[in-house]
N, C-alpha and C positions, 0 to 999 in steps of 0.2 A: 251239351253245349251251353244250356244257360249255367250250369256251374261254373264253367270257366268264365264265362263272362261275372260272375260275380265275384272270383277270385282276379280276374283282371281288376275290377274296381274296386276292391279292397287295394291290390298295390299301388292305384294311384292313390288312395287316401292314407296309406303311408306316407307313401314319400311327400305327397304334399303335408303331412304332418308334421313331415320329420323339417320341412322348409320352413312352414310356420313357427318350430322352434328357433331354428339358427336365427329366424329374422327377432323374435322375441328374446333371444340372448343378448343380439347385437343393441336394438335400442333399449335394454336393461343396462348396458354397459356404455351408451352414450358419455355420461360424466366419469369414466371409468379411466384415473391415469393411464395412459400407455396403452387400452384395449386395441387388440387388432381385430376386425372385424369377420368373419366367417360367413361363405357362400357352399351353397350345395350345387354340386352338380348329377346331373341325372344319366341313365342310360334305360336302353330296352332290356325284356328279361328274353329268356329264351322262347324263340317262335317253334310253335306246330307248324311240321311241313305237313299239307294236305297231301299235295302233289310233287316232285322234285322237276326240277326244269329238263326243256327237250331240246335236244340241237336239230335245227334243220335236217330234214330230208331232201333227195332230189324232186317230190312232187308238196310238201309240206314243211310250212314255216318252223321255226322253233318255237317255244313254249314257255314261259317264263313261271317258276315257281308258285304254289301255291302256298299262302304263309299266314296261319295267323299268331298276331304278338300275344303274348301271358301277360303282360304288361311292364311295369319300369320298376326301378329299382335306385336306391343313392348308389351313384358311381362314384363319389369322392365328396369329399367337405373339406374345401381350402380356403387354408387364412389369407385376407389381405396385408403386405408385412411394409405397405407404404406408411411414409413418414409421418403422425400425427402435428398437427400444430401447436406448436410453444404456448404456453399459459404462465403466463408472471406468477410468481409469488410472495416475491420481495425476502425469500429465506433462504440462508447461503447454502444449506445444505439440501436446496430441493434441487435437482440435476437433472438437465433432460440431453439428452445425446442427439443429434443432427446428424443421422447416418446410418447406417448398417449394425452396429454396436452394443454390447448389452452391458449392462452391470454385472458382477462378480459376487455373490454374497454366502457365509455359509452357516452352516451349524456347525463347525465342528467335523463333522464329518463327511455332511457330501456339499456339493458345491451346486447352488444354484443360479440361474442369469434371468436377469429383470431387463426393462424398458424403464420401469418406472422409478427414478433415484429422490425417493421421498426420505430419505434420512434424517438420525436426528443423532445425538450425543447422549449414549446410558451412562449412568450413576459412573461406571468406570469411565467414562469419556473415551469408550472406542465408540465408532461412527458406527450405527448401524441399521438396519431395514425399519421403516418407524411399523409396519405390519407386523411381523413375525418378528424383529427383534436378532436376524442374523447378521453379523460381522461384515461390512463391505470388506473385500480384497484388496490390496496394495500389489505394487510391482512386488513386494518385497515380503510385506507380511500383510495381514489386518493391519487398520485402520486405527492409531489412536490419537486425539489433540492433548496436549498438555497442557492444560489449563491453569494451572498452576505451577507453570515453568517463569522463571525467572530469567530475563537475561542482563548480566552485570553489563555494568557502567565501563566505558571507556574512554581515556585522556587521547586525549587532540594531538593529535601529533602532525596531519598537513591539514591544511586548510586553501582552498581551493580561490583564485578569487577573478573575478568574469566582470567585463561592462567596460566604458570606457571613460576617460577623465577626455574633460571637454579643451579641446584644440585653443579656444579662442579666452580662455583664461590667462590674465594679467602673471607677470613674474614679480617679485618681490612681494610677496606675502603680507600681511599685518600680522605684529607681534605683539604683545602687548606685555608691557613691564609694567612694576611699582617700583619705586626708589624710597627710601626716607627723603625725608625733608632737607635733613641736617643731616652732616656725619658723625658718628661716634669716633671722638679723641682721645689721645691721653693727655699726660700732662708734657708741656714743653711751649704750646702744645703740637702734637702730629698727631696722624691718620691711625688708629685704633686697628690690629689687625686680627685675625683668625685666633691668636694665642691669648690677645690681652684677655685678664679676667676681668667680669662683669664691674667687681668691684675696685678694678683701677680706668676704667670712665671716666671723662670730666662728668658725663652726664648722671653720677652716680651719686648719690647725699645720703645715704647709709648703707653699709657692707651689709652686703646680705648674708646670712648665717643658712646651715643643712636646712633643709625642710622650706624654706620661703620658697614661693611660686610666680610665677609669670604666666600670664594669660596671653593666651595666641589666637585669634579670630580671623574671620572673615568670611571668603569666598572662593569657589573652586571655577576653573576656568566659566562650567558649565552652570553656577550660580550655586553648587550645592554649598550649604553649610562646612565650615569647617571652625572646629572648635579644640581646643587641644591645651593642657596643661604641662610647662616648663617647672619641673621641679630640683632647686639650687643642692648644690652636694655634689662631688667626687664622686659617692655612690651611687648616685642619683642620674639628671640628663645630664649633667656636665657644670662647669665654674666658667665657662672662658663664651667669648665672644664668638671665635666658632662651633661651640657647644650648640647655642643658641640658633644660628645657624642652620647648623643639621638638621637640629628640631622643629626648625619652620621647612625646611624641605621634606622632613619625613610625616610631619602634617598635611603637607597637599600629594594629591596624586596627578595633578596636571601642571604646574612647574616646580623650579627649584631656584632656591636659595643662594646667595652666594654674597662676596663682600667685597669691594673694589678698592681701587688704590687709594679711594678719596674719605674710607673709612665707612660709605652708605651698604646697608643689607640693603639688596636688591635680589625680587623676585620677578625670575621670567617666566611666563608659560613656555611651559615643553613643546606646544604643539601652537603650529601661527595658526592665526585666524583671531577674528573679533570676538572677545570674550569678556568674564564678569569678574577677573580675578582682584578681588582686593585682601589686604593686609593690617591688624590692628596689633599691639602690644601693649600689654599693661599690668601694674604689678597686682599680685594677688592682696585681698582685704587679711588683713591681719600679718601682713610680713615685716620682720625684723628690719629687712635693708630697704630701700627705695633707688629707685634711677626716672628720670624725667627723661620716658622714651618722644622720641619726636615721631610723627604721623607719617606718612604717606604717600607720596602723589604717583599719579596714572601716567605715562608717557605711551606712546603708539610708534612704533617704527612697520615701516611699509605700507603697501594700496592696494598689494595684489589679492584673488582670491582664493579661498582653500575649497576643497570638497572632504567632508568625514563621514567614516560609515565605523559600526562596531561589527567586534568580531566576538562571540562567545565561544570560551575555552574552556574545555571540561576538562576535570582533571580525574584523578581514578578512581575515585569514587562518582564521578557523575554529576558533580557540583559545578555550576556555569558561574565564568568569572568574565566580564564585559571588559574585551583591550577596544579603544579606541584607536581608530587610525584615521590621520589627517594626513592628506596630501596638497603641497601646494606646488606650481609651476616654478621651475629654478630656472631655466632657458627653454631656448625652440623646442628641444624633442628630450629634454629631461625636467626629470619630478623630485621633488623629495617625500619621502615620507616618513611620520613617527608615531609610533606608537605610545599610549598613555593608558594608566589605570587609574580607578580610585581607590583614594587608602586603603579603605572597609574591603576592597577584591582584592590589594595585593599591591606589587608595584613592578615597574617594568626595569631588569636589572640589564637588558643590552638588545641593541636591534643593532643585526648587521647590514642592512640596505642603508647604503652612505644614497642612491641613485637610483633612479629608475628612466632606462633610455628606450627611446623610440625609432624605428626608421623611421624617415620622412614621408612615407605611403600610411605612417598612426600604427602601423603593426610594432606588437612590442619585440624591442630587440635583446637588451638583456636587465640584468641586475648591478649595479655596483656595491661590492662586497657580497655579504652571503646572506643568506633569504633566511637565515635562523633568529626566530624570538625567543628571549629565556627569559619568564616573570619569576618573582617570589611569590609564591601565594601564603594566604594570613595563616597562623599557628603555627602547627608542625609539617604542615602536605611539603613543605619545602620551594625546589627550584622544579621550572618543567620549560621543555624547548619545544618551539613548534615552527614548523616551515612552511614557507606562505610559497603558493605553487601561481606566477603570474599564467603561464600558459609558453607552448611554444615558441621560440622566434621564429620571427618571422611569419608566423601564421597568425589569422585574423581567430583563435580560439578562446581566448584568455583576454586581456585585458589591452585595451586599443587607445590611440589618441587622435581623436577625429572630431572636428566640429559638431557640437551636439553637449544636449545634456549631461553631466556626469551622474553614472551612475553606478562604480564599481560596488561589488558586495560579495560576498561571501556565499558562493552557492554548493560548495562541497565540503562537507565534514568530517573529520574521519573519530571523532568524537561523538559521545550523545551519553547520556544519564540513564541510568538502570531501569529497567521497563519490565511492566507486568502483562499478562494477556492479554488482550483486546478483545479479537474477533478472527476467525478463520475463513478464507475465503479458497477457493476452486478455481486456478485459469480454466483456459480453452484446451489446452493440455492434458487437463485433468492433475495438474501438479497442485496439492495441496499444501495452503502456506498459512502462517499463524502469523498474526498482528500484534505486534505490542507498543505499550504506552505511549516508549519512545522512538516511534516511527520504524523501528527496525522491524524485520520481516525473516521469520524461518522456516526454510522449506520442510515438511514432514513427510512426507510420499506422495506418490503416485497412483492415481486412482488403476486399476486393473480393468478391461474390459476386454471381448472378448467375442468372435464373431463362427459362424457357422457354413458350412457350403451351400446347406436348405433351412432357413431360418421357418421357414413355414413348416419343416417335417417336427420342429420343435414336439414337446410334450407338456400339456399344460397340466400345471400340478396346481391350481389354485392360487388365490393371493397374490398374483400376479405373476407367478414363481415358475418359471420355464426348465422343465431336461431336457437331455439328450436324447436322440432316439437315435434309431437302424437308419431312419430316412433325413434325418436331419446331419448327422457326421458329427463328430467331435469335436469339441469348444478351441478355438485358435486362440491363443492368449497375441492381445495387441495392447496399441499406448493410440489415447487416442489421439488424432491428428494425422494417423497413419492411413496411408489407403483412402477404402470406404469407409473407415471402422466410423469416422465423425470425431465431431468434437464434441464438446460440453460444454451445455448453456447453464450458470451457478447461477439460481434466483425462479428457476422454473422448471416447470414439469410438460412430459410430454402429453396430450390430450387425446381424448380417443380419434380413430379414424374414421369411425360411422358416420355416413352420410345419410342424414335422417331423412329426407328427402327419397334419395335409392330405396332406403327399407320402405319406408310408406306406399311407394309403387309396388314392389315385390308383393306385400304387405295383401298386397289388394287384387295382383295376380295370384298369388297361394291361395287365398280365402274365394276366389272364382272356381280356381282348380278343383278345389277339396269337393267343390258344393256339385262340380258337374262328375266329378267321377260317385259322387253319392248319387245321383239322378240316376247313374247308370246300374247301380246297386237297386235303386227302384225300382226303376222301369224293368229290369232281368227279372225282378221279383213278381211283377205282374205278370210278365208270360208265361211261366211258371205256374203261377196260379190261372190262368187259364187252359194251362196244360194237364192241370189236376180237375179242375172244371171239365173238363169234356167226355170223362168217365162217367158224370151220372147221366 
């Protein structure tokens, strides 16, 4: 009897051993991404029947078994598979799943499943486990970002435009012209036209010969510089008074040029609104011919106001070319508007909006003529057409006319400049997207995940790195968002689930256990030795 009693108390001080480990794994694995935490549980071992039980007689009770237990035994060690809590990391490729869910990763050959999506980018830039260095899985394949993918440049072909021009803006716009002073005559004298050459002017006191110059200055609506050389010759900009002409319109890119009946060149801005446009003429130092150009003057027609917003147009290479667009109030519930460039970007060869009308609710109604810009742009890129998209009629989407500040602008582009890799980011999807330069974004895969019927019968192979087992079932391939499966948080990891607290208690119930099932190992040991005692 006292043997058995000390082999009962050895199996308590197993199993409380074997308790005192799981709990000393669990707070080892406290700061442990993704640890699930492990519980023991117990049972009895098999009892000595003394006696078997008696059923009632008609003069005598029944008998209840005589039993004694051998002691306990581990009945099972199960994992907790509750959800640990989110930990920031601020790194796009550290992933934690909110859910039932695992990661996908392999070697090559076999496939294993994690909690914990600590990844990073090898030398090849496929994504892979930052531990072991296995391949995460895609819906489709492994994992690679292209880091060195390029995505070409695209020309603007609609441009998108949203806000509203303000209700309570004046009609009749301000324009603003310069005239000369004086007009250019001939002889008789009369009004000097488009054909006359330079050198039959009154204003002209020596013919000018090939190669003399004229100087052109001044100012662009918007104040910028404009400076430009008129050089005399057939081969050259031209002989003739509308030569000249040309040359002061193809010098500005916000108005033009032109010659009236009264013989004055006069320059209008293209686009109304209050501006800095001025004009000078003068001959170049060292020229054969002379003419005494006359100066200047500013005149203003209209009172009403403009609102202007730019539009950048890329063309196919990616190069961004600034059109201006001014709109000013023509009546109740129509606009006009015009588009303008500067020299150095190019120039504007036709806008088909003659109008833009409104219904009287400020919803836009339509366009008059056709929503097509065609610019020239500088060298050889050529001509490009781009269509301005106001928005539905009728509907409040697109661009409105309602009391309030203006503020149309440009908020869709179907253009942008060639762009290089960025930075790779993970939705909640687990769809994985690349970032580049220029704002554009391309999808690469989707993360693979993957869920089980007994995630607890799992097999843990180390390193964080889970099989299959007999008791766990076979890996279900999912997308996360699906079900239970979870989703995916980019920027952080999942944290252990140990409750430091639980173990400390356990902690302190095992370490009682162990010491009273040894007392028992004792005290058996002593009657024993009195049992040897009584022989002498």
């Amino acid at each position: 009897m006292g043997v058995s009693a000390l082999a009962t108390g050895i199996t308590g001080l197993k199993t409380s051993q074997t308790a005192l480990s799981i709990i000393g794994d669990n707070l080892a694995n406290l700061n442990t991404a993704g640890f699930k935490s492990s519980r023991v549980n117990f049972s009895d071992e098999l009892t000595q029947v003394l006696r078997s039980a008696q059923a009632p007689t008609s003069g005598v009770g029944g008998k209840n078994p005589l039993q004694i237990g051998t002691g306990a035994r581990v009945a099972s060690i199960d994992v907790n598979t509750a959800q640990g809590s989110l930990e920031p990391t601020g790194r796009p490729f550290d992933l934690a799943i909110q859910g039932d869910g695992f990661f996908v990763v392999t070697d090559g050959t076999t496939d294993f499943y994690t909690r914990v999506g600590s990844f990073n980018l090898d030398r090849n830039n496929d994504l892979v486990d930052s531990a072991t260095g296995f391949k995460v899985k895609g819906v489709g394949a492994t994992i690679n970002v292209p880091v060195s993918t390029v995505v070409p440049a695209n020309a603007t072909k609609i441009v998108d435009l949203v806000g509203n021009l303000d209700s309570g803006m004046s009609t009749g716009a301000v324009n603003q012209v310069v005239t000369t002073t004086s007009a250019y005559q001939v002889a008789g004298p009369s009004p000097a036209t488009q054909g006359t050459s330079l050198n039959n002017v009154l204003a002209n006191t020596t013919n000018y010969v090939t190669g003399d110059t004229i100087s052109v200055t001044g100012d662009e609506t918007n104040g910028t510089d404009v400076s430009a050389v008129f050089t005399f010759g057939a081969a050259n900009d031209g002989t003739t008074l509308g030569d000249l002409r040309d040359f002061i319109s193809a010098s500005y890119g916000s108005a033009t040029a032109t010659i009236d009946a009264s013989g004055n060149i006069v320059l209008t801005a293209d686009a109304p609104g209050s501006s800095k446009i001025s004009v000078s003429i003068a001959d170049g130092a060292g020229n054969t011919g002379a003419t005494t150009f006359p100066g200047f003057s500013l005149t203003t027609t209209g009172s009403g106001d403009t609102y202007v917003t730019t539009v950048p147009i890329f063309d196919a290479q990616g190069k961004s070319y600034p059109v201006t667009l001014t709109f000013s109030k023509a009546s109740t519930d129509t606009w006009n508007v015009v588009a303008t460039m500067k020299p150095a970007d190019g120039s504007v060869a036709s806008f088909g909006i003659t109008a833009i009308n409104f219904n009287t609710d400020g919803s836009f109604a339509s366009v008059t003529g056709t929503t097509a810009l065609t610019i020239t742009l500088p060298g050889t890129a050529g001509t490009q057409v781009v269509n301005f998209d106001f928005g539905l009629a009728n509907v409040f989407n697109g661009i409105t006319q309602l009391s309030g500040s203006s503020s149309v602008a440009a908020v869709s582009n179907d253009g942008f400049e060639a762009g290089f890799f960025l930075s790779a980011s993970v939705n909640t999807d687990g769809t994985l997207e690349a970032l580049f330069t220029n704002g554009q974004t391309q999808t690469l895969e989707r993360i693979q995940l993957a869920t089980f019927a007994n995630p607890a019968g799992l097999t843990k192979n180390g390193r964080n790195m889970l099989l299959p087992s007999a008791a766990s079932g076979q890996a279900v391939p999912r997308l996360a968002g699906s079900g239970s499966t979870g989703s995916i948080a980019s920027g952080a990891l999942e944290g252990s689930n140990v409750d430091i607290a639980e173990e400390f208690t356990k902690l302190i119930v095992f370490q009682r256990t162990f010491q009273a099932n040894a007392r028992t190992i004792t005290t058996t040991d002593e009657v024993l030795q009195e049992l040897v005692n009584i022989v002498r």
